[in-house]
C-alpha positions in Angstrom: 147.7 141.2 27.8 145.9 142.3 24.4 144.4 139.5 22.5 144.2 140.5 18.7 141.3 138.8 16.6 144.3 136.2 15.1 145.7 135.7 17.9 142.0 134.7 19.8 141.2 132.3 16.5 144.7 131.0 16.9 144.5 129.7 20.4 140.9 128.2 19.6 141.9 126.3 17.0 144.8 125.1 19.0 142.3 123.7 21.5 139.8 122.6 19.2 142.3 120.1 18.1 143.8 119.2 21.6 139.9 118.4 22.4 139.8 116.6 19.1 142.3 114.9 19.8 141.6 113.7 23.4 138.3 112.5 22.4 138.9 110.2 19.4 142.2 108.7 21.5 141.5 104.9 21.2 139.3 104.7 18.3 140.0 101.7 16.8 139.8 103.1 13.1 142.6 105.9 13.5 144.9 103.6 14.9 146.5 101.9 11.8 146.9 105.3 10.1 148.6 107.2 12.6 150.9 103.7 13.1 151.7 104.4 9.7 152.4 108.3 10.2 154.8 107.3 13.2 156.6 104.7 11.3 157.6 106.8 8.1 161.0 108.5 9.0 160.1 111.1 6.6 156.6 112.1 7.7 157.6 112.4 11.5 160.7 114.4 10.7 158.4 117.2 8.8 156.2 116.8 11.5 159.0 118.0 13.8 159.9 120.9 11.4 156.6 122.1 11.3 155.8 122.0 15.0 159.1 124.1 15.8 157.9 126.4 12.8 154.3 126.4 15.0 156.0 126.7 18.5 157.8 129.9 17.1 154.0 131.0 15.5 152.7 130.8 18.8 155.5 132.8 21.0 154.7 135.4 18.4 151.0 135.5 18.8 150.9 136.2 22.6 150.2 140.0 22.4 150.8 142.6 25.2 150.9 146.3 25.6 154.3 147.4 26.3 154.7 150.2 29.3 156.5 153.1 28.7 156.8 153.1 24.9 153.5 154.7 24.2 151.9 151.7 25.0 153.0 149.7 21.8 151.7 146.4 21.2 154.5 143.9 20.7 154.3 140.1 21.2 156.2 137.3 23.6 159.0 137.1 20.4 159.3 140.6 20.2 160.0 141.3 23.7 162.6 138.0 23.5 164.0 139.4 20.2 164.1 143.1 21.2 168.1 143.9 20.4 166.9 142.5 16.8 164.1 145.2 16.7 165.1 148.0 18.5 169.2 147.9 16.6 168.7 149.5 13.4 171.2 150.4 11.1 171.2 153.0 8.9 170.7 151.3 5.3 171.6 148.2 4.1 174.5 145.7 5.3 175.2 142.7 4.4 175.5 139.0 6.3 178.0 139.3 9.4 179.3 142.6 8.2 181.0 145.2 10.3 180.4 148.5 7.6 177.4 149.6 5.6 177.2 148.3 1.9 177.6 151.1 -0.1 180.2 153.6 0.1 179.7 157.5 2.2 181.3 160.9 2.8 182.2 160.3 5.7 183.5 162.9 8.6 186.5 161.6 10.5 187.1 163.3 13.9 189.9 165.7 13.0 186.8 167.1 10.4 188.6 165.6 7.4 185.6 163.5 4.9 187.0 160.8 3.1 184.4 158.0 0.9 184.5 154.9 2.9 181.9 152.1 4.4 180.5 153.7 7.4 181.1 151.8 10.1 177.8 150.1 11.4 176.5 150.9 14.9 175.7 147.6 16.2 176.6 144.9 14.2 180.2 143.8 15.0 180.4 146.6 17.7 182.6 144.5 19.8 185.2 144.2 17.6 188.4 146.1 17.8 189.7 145.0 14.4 187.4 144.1 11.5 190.3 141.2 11.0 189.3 139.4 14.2 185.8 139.0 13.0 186.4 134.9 11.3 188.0 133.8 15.0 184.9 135.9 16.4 182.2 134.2 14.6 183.5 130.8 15.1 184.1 131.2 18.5 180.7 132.1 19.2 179.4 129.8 16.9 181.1 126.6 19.1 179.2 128.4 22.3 175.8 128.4 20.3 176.4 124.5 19.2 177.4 123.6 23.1 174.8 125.6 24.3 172.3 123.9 22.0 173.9 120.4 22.2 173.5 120.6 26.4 169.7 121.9 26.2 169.2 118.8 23.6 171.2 116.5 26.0 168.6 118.0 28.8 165.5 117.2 26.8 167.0 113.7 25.9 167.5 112.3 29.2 164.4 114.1 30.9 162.2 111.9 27.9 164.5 108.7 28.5 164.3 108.7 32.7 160.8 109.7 32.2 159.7 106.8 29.6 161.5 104.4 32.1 160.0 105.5 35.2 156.7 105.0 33.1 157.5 101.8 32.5 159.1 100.5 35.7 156.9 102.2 37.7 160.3 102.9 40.3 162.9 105.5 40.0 166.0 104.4 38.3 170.1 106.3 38.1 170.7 107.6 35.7 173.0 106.4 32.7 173.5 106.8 29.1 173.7 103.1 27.7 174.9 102.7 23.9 171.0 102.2 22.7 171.0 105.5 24.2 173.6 106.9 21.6 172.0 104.7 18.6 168.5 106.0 19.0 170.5 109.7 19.0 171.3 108.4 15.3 167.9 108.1 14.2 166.3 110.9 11.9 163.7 112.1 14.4 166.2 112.9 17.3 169.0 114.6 14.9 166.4 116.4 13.3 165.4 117.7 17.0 168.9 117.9 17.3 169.7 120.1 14.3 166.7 122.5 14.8 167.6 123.6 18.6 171.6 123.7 18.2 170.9 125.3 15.0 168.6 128.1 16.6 170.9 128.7 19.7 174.0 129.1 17.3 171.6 131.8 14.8 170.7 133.7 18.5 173.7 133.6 20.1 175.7 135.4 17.1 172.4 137.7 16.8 173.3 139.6 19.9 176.6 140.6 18.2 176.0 140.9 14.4 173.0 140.8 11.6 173.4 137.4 10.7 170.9 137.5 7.8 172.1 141.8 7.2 169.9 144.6 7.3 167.6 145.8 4.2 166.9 149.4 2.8 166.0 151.1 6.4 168.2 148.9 8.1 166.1 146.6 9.8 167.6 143.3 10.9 166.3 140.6 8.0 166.7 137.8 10.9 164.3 139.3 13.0 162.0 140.0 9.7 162.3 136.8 8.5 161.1 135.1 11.8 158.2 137.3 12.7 157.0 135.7 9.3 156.9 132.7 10.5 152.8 133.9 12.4 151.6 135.5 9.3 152.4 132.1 7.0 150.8 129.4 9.9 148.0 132.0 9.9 147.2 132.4 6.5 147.6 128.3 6.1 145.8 127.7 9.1 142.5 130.6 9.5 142.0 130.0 6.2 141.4 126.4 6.4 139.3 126.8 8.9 136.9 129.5 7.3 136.7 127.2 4.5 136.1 124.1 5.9 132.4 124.4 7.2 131.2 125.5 4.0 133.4 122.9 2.2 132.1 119.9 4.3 128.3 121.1 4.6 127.6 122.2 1.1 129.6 119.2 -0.2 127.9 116.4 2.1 124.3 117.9 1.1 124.5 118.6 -2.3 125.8 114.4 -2.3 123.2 113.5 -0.1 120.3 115.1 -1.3 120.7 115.8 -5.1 117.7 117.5 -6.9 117.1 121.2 -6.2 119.3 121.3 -3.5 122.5 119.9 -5.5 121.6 122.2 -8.3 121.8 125.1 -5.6 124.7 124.7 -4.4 126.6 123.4 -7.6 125.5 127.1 -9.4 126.8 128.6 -6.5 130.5 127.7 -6.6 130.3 127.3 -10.3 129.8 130.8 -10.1 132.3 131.4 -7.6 135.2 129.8 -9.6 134.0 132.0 -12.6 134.9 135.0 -10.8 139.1 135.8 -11.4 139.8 134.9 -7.9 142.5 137.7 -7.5 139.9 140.3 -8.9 137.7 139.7 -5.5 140.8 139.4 -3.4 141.6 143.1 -4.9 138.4 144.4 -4.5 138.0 142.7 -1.0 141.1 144.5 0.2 140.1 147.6 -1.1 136.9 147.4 0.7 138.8 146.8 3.5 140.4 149.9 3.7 138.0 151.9 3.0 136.4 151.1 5.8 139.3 151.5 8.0 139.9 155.2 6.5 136.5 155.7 7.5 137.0 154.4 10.8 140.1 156.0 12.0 139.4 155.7 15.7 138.7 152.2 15.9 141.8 151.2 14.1 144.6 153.4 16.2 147.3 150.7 16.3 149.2 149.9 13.4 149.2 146.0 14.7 145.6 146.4 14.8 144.8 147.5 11.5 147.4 145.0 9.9 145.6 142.3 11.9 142.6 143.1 10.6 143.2 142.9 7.3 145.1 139.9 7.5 142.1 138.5 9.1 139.9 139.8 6.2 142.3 138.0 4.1 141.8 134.9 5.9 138.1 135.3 5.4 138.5 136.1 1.6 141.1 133.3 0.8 138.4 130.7 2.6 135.7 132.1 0.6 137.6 131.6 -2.9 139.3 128.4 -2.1 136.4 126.0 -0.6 135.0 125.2 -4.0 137.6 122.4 -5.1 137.1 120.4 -1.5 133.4 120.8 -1.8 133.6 119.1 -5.3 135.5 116.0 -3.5 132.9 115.4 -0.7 129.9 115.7 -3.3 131.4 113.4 -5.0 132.2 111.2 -2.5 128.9 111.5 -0.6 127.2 110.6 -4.1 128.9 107.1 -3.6 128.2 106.6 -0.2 124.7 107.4 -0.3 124.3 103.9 -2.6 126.3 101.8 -0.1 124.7 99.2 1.2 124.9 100.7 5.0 123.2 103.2 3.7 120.6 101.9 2.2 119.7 100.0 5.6 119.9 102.5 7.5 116.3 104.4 5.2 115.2 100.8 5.1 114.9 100.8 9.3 114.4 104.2 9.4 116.9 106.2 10.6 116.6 110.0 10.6 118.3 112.1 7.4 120.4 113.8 9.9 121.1 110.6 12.1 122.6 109.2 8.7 124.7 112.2 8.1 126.3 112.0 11.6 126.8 108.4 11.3 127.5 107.6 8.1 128.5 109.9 5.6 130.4 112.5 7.8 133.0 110.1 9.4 133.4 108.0 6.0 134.4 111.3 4.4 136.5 112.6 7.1 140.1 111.4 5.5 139.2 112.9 2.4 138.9 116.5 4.7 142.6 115.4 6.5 144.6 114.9 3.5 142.9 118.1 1.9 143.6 120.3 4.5 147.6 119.2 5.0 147.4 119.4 0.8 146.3 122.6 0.7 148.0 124.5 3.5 151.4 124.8 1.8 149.5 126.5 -1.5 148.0 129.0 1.1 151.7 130.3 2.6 152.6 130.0 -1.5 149.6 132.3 -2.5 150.1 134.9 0.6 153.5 135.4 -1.0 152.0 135.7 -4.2 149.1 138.5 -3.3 151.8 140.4 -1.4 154.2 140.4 -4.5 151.5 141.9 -6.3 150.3 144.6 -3.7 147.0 142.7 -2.6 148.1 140.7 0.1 148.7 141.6 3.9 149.6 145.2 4.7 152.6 146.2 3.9 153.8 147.0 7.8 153.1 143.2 8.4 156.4 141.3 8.4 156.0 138.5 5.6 157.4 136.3 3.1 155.5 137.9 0.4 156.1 141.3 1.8 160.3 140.8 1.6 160.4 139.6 -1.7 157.6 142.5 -3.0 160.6 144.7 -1.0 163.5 142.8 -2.8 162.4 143.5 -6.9 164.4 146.6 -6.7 166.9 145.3 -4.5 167.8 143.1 -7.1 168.1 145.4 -10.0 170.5 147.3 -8.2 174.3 147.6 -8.3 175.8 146.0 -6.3 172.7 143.1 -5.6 171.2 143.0 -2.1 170.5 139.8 -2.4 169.8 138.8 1.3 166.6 139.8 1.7 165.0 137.5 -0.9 167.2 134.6 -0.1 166.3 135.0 3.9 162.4 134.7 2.5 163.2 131.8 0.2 164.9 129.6 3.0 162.2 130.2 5.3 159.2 130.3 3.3 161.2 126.8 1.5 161.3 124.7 4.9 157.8 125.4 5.8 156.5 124.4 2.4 158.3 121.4 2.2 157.9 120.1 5.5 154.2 120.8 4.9 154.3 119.2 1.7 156.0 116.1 2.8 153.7 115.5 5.7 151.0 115.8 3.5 152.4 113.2 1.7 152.2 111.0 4.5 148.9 112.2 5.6 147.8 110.7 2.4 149.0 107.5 2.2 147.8 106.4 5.8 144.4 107.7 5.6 143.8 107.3 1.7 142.1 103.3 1.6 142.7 103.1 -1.9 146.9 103.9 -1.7 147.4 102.1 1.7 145.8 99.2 -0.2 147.8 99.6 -3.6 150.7 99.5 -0.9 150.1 96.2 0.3 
């Protein structure tokens, strides 16, 4: 197993939150909040979206090195999705087709050349006559929605028996009762519902055809458009968490303290937001590789190098972007240093530090929440944007921003590949919104002020 730098940071945060988590269960304060979270229909189906969008993050970021292919480094997706990587077409073909999109000389096996679509090599192999291929793909289709429709089924009854031998505390038979088929009505469970039937249908016509076609070198855009999925969560995700200790620190002290010390720190990030953000990103990257070019042997892989830098721009985006949070929790922290808790706390006195813990840090702590889920969606927006424009991840790193950078020309030629930026678009569209959504909801159950105007 190899363990890239992501993939390590990845995993900690993952555990840092399940340890989060398991320590603050019970606390009295987060209970009306998270009631609220699990009662909004809209929040907890966005909540679903995104954790299948992180489930599929994760299966990609479990690295190994492959035996017997020069020792490539491929992860727990690749190795699932392997026909996808490994069945390259020649050039471009479009959604379900059987022939290339653009017509070539082509050598028929009596030596004759006529100009025709060259028939693809893998996609729609199977099929003895191109006029077959409707019955073919619905066929398949109905085995992807059974197939997904008995795995849902599976899941259902294993949480339903299990929920009831919770309760009952004795085994019961098993039966589907018609609150049983209501609650399958509800938007959590067909959302649940939609996702896996939707993802066995999209692999089970995968093994026979390029669902989502092929771009210029004929790579399978399905495949692309997945393994995309990792570098969005990451940039959305490392970056918050480079950017939040300096956020929350700087913030709470330059509140707290004032004077020299709130002078400090407001020059520095006034002079950090002078700075053309994308300038330093630029120059960043640039640094980047030149160090890499001047390190050749430490950087071998190509998944290593493109790691790293997407790691460096992790690190780059946190530095730039912690400014407007830090703003907030001076802010903040200003008013809660005049609260009348506060003040009794210097009045018995209590420790600076033993009131920072105490008082100002958990009081603060929403504010952090609704930030993060706020901002995470304008990360996975500005990856795509620093890509389009050549600064982003490396260009062998399958992203978002990378396939529409790829699809400017696509789309200025004649006739339009147009599936390659449309692929990005729906992917890129269902993250964002999902996180967007749930940041919505995020706000309004830990914001005081809304769940008060609510009432």
């Amino acid at each position: 197993m190899t363990v890239l730098w992501t993939d390590g940071l990845i995993f900690a945060l993952i555990f840092s939150i399940l340890t989060l988590g398991f320590a603050l269960r019970g606390k009295e304060h987060l209970q009306r909040p998270l009631r609220t979270i699990a009662s909004n229909s809209v929040g907890m189906v966005s909540l679903v979206v995104l954790v299948f969008f992180v489930l599929i993050g994760l299966l990609d970021s479990v690295h190994f090195k492959q035996q017997g292919a020069g020792n490539e480094i491929i992860s727990a997706l690749d190795y699932w999705a392997t026909p996808l990587r490994t069945h390259s077409e020649k050039t471009y073909s479009a959604p379900f087709a059987t022939t290339l999109y653009s017509k070539e000389m082509m050598t028929l096996a009596d030596g004759s050349t006529v100009w025709g679509y060259p028939r693809l090599q893998f996609g729609g192999q199977h099929l003895a006559d191109d006029n077959d291929k409707l019955a073919d793909v619905v066929q398949k289709t109905a085995v992807g929605v059974f197939q997904g429709l008995a795995v849902f089924l599976l899941l259902w009854v294993v949480k339903t028996q299990g929920s009831r031998y919770k309760v009952q505390g004795t085994k019961s038979t098993f039966h589907l009762s018609p609150c049983t088929f209501n609650l399958l009505l509800h938007p959590v469970p067909c959302t649940l519902f939609v996702l896996i039937t939707l993802s066995y249908v999209l692999i089970h016509l995968s093994g026979y055809y390029h669902v989502l076609g092929t771009d210029k070198v004929g790579e399978d855009v399905f495949y692309q458009a997945v393994k995309s999925i990792r570098t969005g969560l990451i940039i959305g995700t490392l970056t918050t968490l480079i950017m939040l200790p300096m956020a929350i620190i700087f913030g709470i002290l330059a509140g707290f303290f004032r004077g020299w010390v709130d002078d400090v720190i407001q020059y520095i990030y006034t002079t950090l937001n002078s700075i053309p953000s994308v300038l330093l990103i630029a120059a960043s990257i640039l640094m980047v590789q030149v160090y890499m070019a001047n390190h050749e042997a430490d950087f071998t892989s190509v998944v290593v190098r493109s790691d790293t830098r997407l790691l460096f721009l992790c690190l780059i985006l946190g530095v730039t972007s912690w400014t407007g949070l830090c703003r907030l929790l001076r802010a903040e922290t200003l008013k809660l240093r005049e609260m009348e808790y506060v003040q009794a706390a210097y009045a018995l006195g209590v420790k600076q530090h033993t009131i920072l813990l105490r008082h100002i840090l958990p009081n603060v702590m929403h504010i952090v929440l609704i930030s993060v889920v706020l901002d995470f969606s304008s990360l996975v927006l500005a990856e795509a944007v620093l890509s389009y424009i050549n600064i982003g991840v490396d260009p062998t790193t399958n992203s978002w921003g990378n396939m529409i950078n790829g699809a400017r020309l696509e789309m200025a030629r004649e006739p339009i590949v147009w599936w390659s930026l449309s692929a990005a678009f729906v992917f890129m569209f269902a993250l964002v919104l999902a996180a967007n959504l749930f940041a919505d909801t995020v706000q309004d159950a830990f914001d005081p002020r809304r769940g008060t105007q609510s009432h």
